[in-house]
N, C-alpha and C positions, 0 to 999 in steps of 0.2 A: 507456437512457442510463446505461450504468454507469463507475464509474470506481473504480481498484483503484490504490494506493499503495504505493509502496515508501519507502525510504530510500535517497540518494546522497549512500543508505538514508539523507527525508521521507520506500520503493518507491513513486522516482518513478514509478510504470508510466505514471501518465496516462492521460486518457481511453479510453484507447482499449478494456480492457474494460469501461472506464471505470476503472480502481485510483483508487484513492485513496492509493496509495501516493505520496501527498506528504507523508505524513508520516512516516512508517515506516521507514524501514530507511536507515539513516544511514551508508553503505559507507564516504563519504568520512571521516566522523569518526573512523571508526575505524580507516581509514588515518592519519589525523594523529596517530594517536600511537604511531607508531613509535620504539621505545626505540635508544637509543647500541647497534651490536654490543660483545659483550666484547673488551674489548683484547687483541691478540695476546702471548700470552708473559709472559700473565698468573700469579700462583704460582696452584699447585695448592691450596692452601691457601683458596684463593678457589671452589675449584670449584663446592662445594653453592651458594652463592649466583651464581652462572653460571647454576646450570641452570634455573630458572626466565624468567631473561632471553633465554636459549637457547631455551626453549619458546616465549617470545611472541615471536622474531624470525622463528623458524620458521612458528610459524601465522600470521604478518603476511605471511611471505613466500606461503604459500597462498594465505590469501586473494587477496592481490595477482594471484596468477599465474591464479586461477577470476574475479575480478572480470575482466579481461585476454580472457578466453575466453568470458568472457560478452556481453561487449563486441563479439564479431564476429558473433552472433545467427546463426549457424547450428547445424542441429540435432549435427555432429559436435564444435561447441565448446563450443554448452550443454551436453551430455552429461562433454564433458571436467570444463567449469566445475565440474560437482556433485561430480566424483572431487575435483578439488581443495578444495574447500568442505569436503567429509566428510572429509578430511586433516588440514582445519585444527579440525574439531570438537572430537578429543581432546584437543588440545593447549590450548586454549582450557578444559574441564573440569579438566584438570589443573591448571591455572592459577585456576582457580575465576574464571575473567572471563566472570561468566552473560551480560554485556551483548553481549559481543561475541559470544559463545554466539547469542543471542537473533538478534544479526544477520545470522553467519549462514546459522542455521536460517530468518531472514526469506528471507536469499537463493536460497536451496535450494529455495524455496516462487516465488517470481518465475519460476523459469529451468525447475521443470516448468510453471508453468503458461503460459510462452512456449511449450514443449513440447507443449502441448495435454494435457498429465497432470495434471487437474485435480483427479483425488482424490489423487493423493499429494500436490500442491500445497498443498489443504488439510492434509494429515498434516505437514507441515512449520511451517505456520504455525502450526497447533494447539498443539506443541511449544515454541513461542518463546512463547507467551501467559505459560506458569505463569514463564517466566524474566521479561518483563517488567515482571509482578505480583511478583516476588521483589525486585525491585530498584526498585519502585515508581516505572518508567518509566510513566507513565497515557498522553500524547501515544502514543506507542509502541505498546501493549497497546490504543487506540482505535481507532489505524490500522490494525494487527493483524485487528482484530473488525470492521472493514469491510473489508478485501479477503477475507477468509473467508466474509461477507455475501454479496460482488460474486461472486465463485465460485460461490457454491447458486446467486444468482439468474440465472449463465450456465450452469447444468446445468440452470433451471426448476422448483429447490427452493426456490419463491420463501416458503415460508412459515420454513422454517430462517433461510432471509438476513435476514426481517425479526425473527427472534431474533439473531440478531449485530449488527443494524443497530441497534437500540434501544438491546442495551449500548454499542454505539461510541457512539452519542448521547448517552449519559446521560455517555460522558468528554468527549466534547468541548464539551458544556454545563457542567460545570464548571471545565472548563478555561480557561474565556474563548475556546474556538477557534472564532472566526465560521466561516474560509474551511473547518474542518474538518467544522463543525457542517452548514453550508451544501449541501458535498458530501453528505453523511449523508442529509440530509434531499431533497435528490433520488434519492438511490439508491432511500429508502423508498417515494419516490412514484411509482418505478418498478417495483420488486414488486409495490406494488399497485394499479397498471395492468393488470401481467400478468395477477393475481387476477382482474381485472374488477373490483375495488373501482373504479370512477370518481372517487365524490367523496370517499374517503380519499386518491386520487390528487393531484385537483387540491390538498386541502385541505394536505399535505407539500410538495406544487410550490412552491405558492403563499409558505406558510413560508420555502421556498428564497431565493425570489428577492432580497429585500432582504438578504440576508446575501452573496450572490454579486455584488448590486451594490455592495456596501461594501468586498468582496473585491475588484473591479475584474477578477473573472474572466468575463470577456463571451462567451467560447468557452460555459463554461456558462450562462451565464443567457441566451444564445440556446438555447441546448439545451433548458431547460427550458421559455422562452417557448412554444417548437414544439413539444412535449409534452404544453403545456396545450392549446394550439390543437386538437392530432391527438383528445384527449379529448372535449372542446367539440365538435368537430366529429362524433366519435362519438356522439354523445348527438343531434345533428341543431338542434346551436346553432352555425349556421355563422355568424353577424353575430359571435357570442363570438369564435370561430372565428379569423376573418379579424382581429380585433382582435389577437390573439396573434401570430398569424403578421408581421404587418407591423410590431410591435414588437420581433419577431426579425429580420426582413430587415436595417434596417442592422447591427446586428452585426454580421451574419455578411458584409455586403461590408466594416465596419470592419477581422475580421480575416483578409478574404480568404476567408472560408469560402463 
């Protein structure tokens, strides 16, 4: 049960590698701050201070046009996506705007690893860490260090991901972030399921759950309810077992799952 985040860049990715990219990569924000073009017919006098505004209409308009193409989730428009991403990279350095830098180099990391190109996936995110750390985005740089996490542990580097998964935790315990922390702490419990750790398993599950239900995120705290259960039941405690599992079944007809 993994989930990997983006920003809409929260990289939203959603459950579904599980991302946790709900917190991460903030596209839309960084669409809203599209600057005024320069006025046409402007003096030349004005130029040097143009060009600057010039650069970040340009990398806006990049972006724009790779968010656009990432948008149609085929593999000939994610690939376009990245050409325009890596377009707008320089322009964005030049401009010394590491944030939007940051984002991105998040985005770049999203759209291989829709791609199934999970080590470069990694390589991208990697890159966006020391920017988020520069500019002491922590929300950002947490979510970051969990879908890096979710990555090892869909390549079956489960012991790597619980090295990224601990630092993500340790930001979003000081952050105040339940719903982020929540996520975390089932991913962990998920690694080490795979491990065969059982009751370091359940003991992270378990952690989970009342933060997912204070979240109101029911998709997961079924997920993790049936998690425990499948554990429980591996161990040949099916009464446990069956306790789990039928505190997961309404959820999941609450959300149609």
């Amino acid at each position: 049960m993994y989930k990997v985040w983006g920003r809409k860049l929260t990289f939203n990715l959603s459950r579904g590698i599980g991302w946790r990219l709900a917190a991460g990569l903030a596209l839309g924000l960084l669409l809203g701050t599209v600057m005024q073009a320069p006025r046409a017919g402007a003096d030349s006098q004005f130029a040097p201070a143009q060009a600057p505004e010039q650069n970040r209409i340009a990398a806006q308009g990049k972006f724009k046009e790779g968010e656009a193409l990432r948008a149609q989730g085929t593999a000939e428009s994610l690939r376009l996506a990245v050409k325009k991403y890596e377009e707008a990279l320089p322009l964005w350095r030049a401009l010394g705007d590491r944030r939007s830098e940051a984002i991105t180099l998040n985005n770049i990391g999203i759209v291989y690893y829709s791609l199934g190109e999970k080590r470069k996936s990694i390589e991208f995110f990697t890159q966006a860490l020391p920017l988020h750390r520069a500019i002491g985005d922590s929300r950002e740089e947490g979510a970051t260090l969990n879908n890096i996490g979710l990555i090892y542990s869909s390549l079956g580097e489960n012991q790597k991901a619980l090295d990224y998964y601990t630092q993500a935790l340790r930001f979003d315990r000081a952050l105040g972030n339940g719903p982020g922390a929540a996520t975390t702490l089932s991913n962990i419990g998920a690694a080490y399921d795979s491990l065969g750790e059982k009751q370091k398993a359940l003991d992270f599950y378990t952690q989970a759950l009342p933060l997912l239900r204070a979240a109101g995120a029911r998709g997961e705290e079924a997920g993790t309810l049936n998690s425990i259960g499948l554990i429980y039941s591996s161990l040949g405690e099916n009464r446990k077992a069956l306790d789990f599992y039928a505190q997961a079944l309404p959820l999941r007809r609450a959300i149609g799952g």
